[in-house]
C-alpha positions as CSV (number, residue, x, y, z in Angstrom):
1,X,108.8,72.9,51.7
2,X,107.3,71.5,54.9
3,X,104.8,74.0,56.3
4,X,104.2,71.5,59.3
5,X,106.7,71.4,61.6
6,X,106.3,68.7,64.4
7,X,107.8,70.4,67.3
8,X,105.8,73.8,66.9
9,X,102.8,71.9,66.3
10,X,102.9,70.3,69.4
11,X,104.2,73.0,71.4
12,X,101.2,74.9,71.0
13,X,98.9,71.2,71.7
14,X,101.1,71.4,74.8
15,X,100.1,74.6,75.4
16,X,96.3,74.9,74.9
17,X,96.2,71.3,77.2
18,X,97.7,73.2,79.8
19,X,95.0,76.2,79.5
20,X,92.2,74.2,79.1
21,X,93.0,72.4,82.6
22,X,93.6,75.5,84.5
23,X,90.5,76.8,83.3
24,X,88.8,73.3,85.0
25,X,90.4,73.7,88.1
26,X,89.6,77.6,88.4
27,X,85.8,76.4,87.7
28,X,85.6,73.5,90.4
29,X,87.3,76.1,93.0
30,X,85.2,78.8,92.0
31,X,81.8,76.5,92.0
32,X,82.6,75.1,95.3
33,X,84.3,77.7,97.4
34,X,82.7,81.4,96.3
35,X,79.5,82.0,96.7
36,X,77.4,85.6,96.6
37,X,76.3,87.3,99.4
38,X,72.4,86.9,99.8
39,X,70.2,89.5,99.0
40,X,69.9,91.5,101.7
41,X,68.5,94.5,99.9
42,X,64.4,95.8,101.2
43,X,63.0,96.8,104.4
44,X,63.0,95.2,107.7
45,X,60.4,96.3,110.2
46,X,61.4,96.3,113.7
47,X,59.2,94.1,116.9
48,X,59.3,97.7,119.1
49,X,58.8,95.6,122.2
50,X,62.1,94.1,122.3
51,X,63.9,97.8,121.8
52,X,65.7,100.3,124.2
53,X,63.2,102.7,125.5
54,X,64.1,105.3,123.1
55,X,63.1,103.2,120.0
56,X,59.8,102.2,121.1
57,X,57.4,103.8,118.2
58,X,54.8,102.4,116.6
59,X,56.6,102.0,113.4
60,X,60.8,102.3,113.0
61,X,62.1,100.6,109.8
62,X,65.6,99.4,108.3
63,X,65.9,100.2,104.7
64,X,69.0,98.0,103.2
65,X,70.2,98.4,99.9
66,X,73.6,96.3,98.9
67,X,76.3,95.7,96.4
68,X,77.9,92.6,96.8
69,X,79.1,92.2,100.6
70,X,78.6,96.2,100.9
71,X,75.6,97.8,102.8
72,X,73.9,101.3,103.4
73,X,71.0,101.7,104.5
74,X,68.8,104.2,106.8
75,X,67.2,103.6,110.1
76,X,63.3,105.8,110.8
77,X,61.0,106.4,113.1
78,X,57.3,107.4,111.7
79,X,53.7,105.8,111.2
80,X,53.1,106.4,107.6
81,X,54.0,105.0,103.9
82,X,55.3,108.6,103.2
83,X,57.6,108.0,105.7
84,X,58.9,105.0,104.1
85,X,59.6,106.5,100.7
86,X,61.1,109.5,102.2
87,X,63.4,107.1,103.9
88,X,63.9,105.3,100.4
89,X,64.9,108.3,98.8
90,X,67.3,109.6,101.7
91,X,71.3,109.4,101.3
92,X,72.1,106.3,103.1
93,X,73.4,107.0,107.2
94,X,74.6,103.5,107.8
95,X,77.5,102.0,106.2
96,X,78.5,98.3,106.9
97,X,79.3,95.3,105.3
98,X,78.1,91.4,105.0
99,X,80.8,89.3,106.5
100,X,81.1,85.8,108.3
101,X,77.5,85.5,107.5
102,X,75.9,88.3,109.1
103,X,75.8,91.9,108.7
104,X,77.0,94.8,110.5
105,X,75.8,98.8,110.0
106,X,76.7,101.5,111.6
107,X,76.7,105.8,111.4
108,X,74.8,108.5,112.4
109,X,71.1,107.9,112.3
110,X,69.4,112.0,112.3
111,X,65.7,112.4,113.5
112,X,64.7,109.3,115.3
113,X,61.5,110.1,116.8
114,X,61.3,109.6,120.6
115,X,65.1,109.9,121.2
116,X,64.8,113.3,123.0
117,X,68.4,113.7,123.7
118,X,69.1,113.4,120.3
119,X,66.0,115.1,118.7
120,X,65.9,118.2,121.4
121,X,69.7,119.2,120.2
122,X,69.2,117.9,116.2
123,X,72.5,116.1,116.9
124,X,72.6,112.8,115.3
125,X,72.2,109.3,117.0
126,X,75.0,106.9,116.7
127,X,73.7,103.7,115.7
128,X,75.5,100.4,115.6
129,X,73.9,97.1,114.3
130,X,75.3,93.6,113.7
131,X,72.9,90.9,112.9
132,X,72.1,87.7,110.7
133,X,69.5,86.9,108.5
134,X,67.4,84.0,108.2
135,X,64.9,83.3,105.3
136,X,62.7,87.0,105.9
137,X,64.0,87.2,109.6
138,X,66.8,89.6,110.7
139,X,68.1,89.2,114.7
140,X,70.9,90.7,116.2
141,X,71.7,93.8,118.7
142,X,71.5,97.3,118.3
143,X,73.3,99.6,120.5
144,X,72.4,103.8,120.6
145,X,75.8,105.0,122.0
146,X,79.3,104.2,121.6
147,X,79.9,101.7,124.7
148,X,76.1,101.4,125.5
149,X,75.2,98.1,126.3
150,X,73.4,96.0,123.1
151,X,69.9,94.9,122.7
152,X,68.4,92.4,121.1
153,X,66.1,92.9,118.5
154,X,64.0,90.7,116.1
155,X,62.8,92.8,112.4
156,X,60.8,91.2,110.0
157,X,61.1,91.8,105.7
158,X,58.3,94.7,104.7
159,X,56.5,92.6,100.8
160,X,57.8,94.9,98.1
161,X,54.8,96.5,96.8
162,X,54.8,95.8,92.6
163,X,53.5,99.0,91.1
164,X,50.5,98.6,88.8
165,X,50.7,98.2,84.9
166,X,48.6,100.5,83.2
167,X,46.5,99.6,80.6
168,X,45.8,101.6,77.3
């Protein structure tokens, strides 16, 4: 009895050849055209001089936080670090993604301080921004209203405070 028969035992050399090569040219695609979105994730403080009137408080922040190309995130007003973890903690208003390399939010941003049309009626200000980001540097335009003409704007990335390790 032969047990090793020529034409199945090169069938299946045949056939792991032909696996092993797609699995090279799968990896040279992959390692040269796909690449991961940067991480866009943390807090960008906004420059309040370059913002419409309305915006102009002494503290208004972008809190990012990202899966892959998708983004949420929340846009407030207020002058203390309470204020920032509240905003942390808050469901997300803006919704966008990062595409074409820059990003793009937009939604319904409630309570920013010093909008008065918004804050007298506790309606809800409709925020759109598109931007890029460079090294700890987001610029782009932000527009208040549906057709209202964009402004430029320049927000720098808050450090990310480490907590503290307690010691025994």
């Amino acid at each position: 009895m032969n047990h090793l028969n020529f034409k199945l035992l090169s069938f299946y050399g045949i056939s792991i050849a032909i696996v092993a090569v797609l699995f090279k040219v799968v990896t040279a695609y992959g390692e040269t055209n796909l690449n991961a979105p940067p991480a866009l994730a943390g807090s960008y403080r906004f420059d309040a001089k370059n913002l419409p009137e309305c915006l102009k408080s002494d503290f208004l922040v972008l809190t990012i936080e990202q899966s892959g190309v998708y983004l949420s995130g929340n846009l407030r007003s207020g002058t203390s670090d309470g204020d920032r973890q509240k905003t942390a903690e808050e469901k997300p208003a803006l919704v966008g993604k990062w595409e074409n390399q820059g990003l793009s939010l937009s939604g319904a941003v409630p309570n920013l301080a010093g909008c008065s049309e918004s804050t007298a009626t506790g309606e809800n200000s409709s925020v759109k921004l598109r931007g890029i980001v460079e090294k700890e540097r987001l610029t782009g335009k932000i527009s208040l209203k549906d057709g209202a003409a964009a402004t430029d704007f320049i927000a720098e990335k808050a450090a990310v405070a480490q907590p503290q390790k307690q010691q025994h």
